[in-house]
PDB file of N, CA, C and O in Angstrom:
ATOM      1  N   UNK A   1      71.626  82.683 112.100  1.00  0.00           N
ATOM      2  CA  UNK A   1      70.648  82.175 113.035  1.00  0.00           C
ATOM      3  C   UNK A   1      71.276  82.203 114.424  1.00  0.00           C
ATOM      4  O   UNK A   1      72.354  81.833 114.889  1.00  0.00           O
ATOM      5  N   UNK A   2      70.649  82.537 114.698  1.00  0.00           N
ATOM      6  CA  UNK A   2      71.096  83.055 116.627  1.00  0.00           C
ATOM      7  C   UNK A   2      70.448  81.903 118.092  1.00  0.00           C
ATOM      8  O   UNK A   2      71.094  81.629 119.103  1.00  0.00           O
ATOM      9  N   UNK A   3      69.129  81.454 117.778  1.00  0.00           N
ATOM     10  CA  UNK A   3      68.792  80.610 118.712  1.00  0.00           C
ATOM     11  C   UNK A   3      67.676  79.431 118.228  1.00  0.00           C
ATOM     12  O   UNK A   3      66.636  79.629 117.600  1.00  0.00           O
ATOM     13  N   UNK A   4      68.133  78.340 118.641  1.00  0.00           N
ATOM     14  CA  UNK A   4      66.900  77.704 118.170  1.00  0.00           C
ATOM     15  C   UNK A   4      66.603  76.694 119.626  1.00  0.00           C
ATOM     16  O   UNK A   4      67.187  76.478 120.688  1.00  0.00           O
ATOM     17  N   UNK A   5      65.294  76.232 118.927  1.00  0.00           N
ATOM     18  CA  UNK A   5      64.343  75.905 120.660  1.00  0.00           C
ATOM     19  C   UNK A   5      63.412  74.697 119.376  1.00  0.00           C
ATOM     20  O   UNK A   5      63.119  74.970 118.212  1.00  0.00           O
ATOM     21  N   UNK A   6      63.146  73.382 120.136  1.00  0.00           N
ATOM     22  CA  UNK A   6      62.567  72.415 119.848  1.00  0.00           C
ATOM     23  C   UNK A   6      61.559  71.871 121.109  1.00  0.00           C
ATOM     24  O   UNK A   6      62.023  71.367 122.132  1.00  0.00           O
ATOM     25  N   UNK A   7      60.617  71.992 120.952  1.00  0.00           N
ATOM     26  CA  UNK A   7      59.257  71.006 121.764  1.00  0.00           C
ATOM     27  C   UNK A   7      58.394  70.224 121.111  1.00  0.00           C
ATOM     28  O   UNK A   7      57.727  70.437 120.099  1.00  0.00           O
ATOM     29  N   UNK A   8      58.511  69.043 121.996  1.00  0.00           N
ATOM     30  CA  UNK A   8      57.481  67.512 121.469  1.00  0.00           C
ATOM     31  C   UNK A   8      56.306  67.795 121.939  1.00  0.00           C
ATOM     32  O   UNK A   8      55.764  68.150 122.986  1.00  0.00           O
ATOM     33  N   UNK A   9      56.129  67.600 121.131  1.00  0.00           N
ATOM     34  CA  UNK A   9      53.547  67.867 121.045  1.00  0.00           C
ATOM     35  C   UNK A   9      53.682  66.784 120.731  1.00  0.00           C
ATOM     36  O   UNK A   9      54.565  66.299 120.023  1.00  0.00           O
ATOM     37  N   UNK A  10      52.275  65.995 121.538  1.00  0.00           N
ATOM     38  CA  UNK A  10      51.848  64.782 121.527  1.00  0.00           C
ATOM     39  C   UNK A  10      50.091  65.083 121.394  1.00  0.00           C
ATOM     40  O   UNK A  10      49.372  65.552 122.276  1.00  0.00           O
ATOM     41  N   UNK A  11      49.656  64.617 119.899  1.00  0.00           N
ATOM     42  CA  UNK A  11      48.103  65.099 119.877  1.00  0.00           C
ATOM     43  C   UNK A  11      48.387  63.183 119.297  1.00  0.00           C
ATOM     44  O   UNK A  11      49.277  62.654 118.630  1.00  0.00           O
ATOM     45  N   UNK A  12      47.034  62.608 120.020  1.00  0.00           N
ATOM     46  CA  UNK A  12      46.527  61.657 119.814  1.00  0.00           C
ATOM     47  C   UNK A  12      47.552  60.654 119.644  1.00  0.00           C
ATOM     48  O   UNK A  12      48.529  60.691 120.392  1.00  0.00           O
ATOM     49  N   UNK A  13      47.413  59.414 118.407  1.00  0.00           N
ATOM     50  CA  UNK A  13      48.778  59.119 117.969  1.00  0.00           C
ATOM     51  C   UNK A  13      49.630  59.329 116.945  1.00  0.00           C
ATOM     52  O   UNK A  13      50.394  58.516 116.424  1.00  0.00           O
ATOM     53  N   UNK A  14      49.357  61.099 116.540  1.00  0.00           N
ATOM     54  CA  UNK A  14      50.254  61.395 115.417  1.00  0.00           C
ATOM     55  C   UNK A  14      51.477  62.567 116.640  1.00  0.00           C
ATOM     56  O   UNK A  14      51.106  63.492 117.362  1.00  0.00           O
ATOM     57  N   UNK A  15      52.566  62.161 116.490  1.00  0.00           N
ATOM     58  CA  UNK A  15      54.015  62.675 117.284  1.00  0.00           C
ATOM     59  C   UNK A  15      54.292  63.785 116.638  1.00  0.00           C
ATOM     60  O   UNK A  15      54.556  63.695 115.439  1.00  0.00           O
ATOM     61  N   UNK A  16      54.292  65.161 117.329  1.00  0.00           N
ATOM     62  CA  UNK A  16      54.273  66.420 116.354  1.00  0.00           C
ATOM     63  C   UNK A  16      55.585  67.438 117.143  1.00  0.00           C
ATOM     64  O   UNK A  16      55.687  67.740 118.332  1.00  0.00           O
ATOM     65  N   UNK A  17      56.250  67.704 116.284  1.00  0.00           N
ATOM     66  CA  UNK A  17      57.359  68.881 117.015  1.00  0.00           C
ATOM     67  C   UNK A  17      56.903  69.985 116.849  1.00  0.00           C
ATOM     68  O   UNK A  17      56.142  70.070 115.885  1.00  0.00           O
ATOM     69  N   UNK A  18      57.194  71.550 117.840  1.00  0.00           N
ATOM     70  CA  UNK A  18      57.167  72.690 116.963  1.00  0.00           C
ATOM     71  C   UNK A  18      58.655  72.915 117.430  1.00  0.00           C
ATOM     72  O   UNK A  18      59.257  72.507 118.423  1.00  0.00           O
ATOM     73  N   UNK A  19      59.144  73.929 116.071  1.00  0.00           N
ATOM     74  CA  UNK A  19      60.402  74.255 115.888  1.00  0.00           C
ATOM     75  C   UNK A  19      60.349  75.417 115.976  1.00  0.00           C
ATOM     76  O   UNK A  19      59.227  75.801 115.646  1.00  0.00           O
ATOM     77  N   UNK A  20      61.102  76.344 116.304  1.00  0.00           N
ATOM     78  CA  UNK A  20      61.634  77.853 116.482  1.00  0.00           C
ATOM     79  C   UNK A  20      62.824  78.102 116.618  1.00  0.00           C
ATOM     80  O   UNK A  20      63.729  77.584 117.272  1.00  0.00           O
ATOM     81  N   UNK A  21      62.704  79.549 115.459  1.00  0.00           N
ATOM     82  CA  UNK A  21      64.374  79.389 115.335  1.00  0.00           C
ATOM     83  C   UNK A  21      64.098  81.136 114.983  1.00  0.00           C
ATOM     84  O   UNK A  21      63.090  81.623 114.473  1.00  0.00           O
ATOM     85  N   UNK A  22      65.070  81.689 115.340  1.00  0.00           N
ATOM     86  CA  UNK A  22      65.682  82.973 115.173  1.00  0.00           C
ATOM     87  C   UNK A  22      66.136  83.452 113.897  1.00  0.00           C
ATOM     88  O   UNK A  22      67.285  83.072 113.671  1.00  0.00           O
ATOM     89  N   UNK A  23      65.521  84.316 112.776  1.00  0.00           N
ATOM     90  CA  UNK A  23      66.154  84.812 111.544  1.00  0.00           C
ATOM     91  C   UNK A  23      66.354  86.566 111.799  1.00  0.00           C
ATOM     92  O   UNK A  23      65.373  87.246 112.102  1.00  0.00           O
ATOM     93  N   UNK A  24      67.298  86.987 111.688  1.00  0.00           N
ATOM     94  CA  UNK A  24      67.755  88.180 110.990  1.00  0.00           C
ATOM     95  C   UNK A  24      67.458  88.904 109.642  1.00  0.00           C
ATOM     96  O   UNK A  24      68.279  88.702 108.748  1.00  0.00           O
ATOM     97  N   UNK A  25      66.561  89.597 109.411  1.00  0.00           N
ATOM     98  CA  UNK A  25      66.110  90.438 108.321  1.00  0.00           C
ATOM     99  C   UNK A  25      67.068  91.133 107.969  1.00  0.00           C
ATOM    100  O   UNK A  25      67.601  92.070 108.563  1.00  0.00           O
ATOM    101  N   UNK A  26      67.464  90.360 106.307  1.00  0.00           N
ATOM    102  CA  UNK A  26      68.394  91.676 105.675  1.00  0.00           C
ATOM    103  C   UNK A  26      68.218  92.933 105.574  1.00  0.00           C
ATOM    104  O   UNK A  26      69.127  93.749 105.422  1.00  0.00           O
ATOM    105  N   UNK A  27      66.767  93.242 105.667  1.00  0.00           N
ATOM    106  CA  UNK A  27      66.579  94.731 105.434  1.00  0.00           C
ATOM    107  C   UNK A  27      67.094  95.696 106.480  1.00  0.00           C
ATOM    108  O   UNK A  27      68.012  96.500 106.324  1.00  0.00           O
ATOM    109  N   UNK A  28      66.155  95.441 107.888  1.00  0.00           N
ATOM    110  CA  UNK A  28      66.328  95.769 108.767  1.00  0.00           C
ATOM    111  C   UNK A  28      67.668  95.688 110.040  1.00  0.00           C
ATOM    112  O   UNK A  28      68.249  96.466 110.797  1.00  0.00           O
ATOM    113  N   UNK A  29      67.683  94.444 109.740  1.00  0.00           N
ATOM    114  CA  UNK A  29      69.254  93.833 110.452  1.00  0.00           C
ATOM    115  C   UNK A  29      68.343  93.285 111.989  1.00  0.00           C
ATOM    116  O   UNK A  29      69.061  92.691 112.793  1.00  0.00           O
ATOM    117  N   UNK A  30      66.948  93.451 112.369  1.00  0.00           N
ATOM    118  CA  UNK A  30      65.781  93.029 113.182  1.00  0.00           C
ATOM    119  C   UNK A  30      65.968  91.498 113.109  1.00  0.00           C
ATOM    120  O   UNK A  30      66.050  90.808 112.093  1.00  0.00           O
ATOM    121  N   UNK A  31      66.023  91.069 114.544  1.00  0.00           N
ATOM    122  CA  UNK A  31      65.540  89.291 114.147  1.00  0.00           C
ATOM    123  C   UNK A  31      64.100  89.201 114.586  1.00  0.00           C
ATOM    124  O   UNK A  31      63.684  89.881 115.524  1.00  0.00           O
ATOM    125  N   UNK A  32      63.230  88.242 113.812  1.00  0.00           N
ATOM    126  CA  UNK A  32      62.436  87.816 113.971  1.00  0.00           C
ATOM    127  C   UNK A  32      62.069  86.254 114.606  1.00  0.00           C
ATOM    128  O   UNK A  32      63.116  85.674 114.893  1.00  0.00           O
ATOM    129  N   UNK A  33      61.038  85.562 114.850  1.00  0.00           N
ATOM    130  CA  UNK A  33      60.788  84.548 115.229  1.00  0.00           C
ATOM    131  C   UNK A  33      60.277  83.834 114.237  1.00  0.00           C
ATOM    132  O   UNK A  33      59.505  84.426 113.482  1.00  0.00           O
ATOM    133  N   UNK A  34      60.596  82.287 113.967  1.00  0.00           N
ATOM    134  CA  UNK A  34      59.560  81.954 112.695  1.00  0.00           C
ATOM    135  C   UNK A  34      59.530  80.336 113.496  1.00  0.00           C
ATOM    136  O   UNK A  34      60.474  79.560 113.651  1.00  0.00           O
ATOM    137  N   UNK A  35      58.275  80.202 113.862  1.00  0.00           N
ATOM    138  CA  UNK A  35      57.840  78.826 113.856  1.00  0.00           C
ATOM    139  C   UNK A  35      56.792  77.513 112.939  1.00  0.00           C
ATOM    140  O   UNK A  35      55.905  77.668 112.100  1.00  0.00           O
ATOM    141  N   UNK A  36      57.175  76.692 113.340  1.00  0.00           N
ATOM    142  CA  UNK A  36      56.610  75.382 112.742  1.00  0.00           C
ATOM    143  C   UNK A  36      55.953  74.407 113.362  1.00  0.00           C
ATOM    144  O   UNK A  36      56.776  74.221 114.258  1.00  0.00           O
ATOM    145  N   UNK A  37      55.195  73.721 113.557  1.00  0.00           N
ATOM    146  CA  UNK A  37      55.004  72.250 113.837  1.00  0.00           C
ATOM    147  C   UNK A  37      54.962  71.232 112.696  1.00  0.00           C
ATOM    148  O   UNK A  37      54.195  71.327 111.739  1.00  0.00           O
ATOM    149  N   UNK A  38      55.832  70.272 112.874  1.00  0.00           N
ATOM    150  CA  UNK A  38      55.953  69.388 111.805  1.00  0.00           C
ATOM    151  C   UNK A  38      56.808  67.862 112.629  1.00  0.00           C
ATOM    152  O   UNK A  38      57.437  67.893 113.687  1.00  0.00           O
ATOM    153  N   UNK A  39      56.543  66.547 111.673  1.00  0.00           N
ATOM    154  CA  UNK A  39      57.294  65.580 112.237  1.00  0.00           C
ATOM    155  C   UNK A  39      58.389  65.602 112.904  1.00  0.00           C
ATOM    156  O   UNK A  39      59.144  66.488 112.504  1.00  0.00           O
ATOM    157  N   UNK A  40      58.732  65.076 113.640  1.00  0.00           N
ATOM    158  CA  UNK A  40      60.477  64.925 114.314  1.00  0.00           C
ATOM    159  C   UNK A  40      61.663  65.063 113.172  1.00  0.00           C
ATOM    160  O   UNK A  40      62.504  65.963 113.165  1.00  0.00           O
ATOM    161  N   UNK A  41      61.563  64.002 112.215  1.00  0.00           N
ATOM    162  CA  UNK A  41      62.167  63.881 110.991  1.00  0.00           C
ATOM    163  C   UNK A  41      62.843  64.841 110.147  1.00  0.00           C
ATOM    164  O   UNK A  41      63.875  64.746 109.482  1.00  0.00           O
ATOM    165  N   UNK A  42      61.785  66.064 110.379  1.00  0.00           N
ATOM    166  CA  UNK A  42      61.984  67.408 109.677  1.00  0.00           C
ATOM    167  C   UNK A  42      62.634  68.446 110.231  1.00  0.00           C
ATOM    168  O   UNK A  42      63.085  69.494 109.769  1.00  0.00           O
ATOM    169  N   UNK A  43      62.612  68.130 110.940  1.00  0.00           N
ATOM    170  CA  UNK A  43      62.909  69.384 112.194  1.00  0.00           C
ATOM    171  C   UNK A  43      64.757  70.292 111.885  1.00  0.00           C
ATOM    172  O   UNK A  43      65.180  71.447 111.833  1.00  0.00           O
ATOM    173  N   UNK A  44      65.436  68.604 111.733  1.00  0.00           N
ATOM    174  CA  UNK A  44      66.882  69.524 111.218  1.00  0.00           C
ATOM    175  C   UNK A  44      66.609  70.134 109.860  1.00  0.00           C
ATOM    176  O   UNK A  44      66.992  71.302 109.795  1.00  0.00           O
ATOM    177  N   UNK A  45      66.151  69.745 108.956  1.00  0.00           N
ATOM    178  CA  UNK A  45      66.329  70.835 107.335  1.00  0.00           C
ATOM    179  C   UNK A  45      65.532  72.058 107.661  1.00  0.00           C
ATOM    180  O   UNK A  45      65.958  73.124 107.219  1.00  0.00           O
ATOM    181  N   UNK A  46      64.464  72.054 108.355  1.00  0.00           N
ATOM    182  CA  UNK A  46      64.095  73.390 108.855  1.00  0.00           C
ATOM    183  C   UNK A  46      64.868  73.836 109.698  1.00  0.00           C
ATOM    184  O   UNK A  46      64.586  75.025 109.546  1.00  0.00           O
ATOM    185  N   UNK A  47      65.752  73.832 110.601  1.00  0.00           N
ATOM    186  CA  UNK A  47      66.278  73.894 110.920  1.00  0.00           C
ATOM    187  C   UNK A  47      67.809  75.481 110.447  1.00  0.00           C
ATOM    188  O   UNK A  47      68.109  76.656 110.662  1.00  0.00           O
ATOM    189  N   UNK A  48      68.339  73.868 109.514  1.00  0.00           N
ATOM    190  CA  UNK A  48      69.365  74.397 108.473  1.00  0.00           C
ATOM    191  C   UNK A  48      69.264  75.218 107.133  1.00  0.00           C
ATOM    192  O   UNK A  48      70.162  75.913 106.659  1.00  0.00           O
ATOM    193  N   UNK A  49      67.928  74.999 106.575  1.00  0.00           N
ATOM    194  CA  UNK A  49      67.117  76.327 105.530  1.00  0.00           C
ATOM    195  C   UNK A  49      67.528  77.802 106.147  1.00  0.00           C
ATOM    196  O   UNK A  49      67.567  78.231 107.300  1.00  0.00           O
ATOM    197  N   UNK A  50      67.804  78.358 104.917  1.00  0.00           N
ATOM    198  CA  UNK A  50      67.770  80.073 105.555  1.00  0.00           C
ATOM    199  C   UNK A  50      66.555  80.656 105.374  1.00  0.00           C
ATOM    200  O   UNK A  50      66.364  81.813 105.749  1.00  0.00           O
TER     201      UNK A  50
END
């Protein structure tokens, strides 16, 4: 994993992150982008998942 980037979204009163993080395709050796929005809470195991 090469870069990761975290922003706080605020919809109503549920507190929402999106996460983005940088993966490398074994096939290709190409990185891609893969994002999320999910609780604060979560954010490191998505994070640290390959």
């Amino acid at each position: 994993m090469a870069k990761k980037s975290v922003a706080t979204l605020q919809t109503g009163s549920k507190r929402l992150t999106k996460a983005i993080k940088m993966v490398k395709s074994p096939k290709s050796g190409a990185y891609t982008f893969v994002s999320a929005i999910m609780a604060p809470e979560l954010v490191k195991d998505f994070l640290n998942k390959k």
